[in-house]
N, C-alpha and C positions, 0 to 999 in steps of 0.2 A: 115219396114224401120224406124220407129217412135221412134222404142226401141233405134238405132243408135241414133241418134239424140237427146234422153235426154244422153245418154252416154256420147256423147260429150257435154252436156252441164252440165253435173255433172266433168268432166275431167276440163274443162275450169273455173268454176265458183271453184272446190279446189286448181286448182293452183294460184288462183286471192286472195282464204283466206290464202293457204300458204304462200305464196309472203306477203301478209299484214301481217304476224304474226312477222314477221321479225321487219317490222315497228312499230308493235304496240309494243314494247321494253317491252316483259311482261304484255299486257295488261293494260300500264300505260299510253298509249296515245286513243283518245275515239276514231278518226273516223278511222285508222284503227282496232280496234278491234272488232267497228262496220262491218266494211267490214271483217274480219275473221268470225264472228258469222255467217252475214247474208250468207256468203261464202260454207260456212261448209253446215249452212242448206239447199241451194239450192243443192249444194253436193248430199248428201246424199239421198233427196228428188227423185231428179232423176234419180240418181242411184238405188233407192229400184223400180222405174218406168221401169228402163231398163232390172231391172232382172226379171219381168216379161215374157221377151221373152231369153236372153240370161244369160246361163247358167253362173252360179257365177264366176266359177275359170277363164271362158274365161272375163267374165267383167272387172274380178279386176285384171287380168294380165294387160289388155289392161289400163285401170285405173290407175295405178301404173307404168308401163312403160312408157306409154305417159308422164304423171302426173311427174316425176319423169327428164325426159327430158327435159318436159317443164319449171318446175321451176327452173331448172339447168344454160338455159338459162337465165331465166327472173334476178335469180340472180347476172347472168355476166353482164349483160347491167345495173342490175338499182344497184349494191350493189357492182360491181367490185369484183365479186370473181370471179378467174381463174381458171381452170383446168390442171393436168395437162395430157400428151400422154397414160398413162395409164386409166384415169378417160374419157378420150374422145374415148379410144376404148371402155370402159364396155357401155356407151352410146352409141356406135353405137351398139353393140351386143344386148344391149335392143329392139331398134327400130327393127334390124332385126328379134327379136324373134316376136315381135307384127306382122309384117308384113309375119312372115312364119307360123303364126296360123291362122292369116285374109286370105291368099291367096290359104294354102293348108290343113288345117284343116276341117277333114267333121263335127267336132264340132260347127263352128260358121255356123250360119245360115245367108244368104244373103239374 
């Protein structure tokens, strides 16, 4: 259950340096670029942690789908980009796919 839990905290911590990379406008402004660096690193850090136990392609689906949602979101609230009916079904078709290899795939390990 360990390996979940840096996943999610590599999912969480690249959408917090994604998100910031926006702000740091090129890397001309310091303290988000600070939080993209340290972002990335924790990233990655615990994602090369989680693939220890779960297999790549199931990680980085889950990594990129989530990941992918989430800044989607984080977008709309702090940057006012909209979506539009076509962009908001490929998002749910994402979530669905994470949730139909999480639930019925004998590849992820619970």
């Amino acid at each position: 259950m360990t390996y979940w839990v840096y996943l999610v905290i590599a999912i969480v911590a690249e959408v917090i340096a994604t998100t910031a990379l926006k702000s740091s406008d090129g890397f001309s402004r310091l303290l988000p670029s600070i939080v993209v660096v340290a972002g990335y690193s924790v990233a990655f850090y615990c994602l090369a942690l989680a693939l220890r136990t779960i297999p790549v392609g199931v990680a980085y689906a889950i990594w990129s789908g989530v990941g992918v949602v989430m800044v989607t979101i984080l977008a709309w609230v702090f940057f006012g980009q909209r979506l539009d009916l076509p962009a908001i079904a490929g998002m749910g078709l994402i979530i669905a796919g994470v949730v139909v290899m999480n639930v019925f795939s004998q590849t992820v390990s619970h």
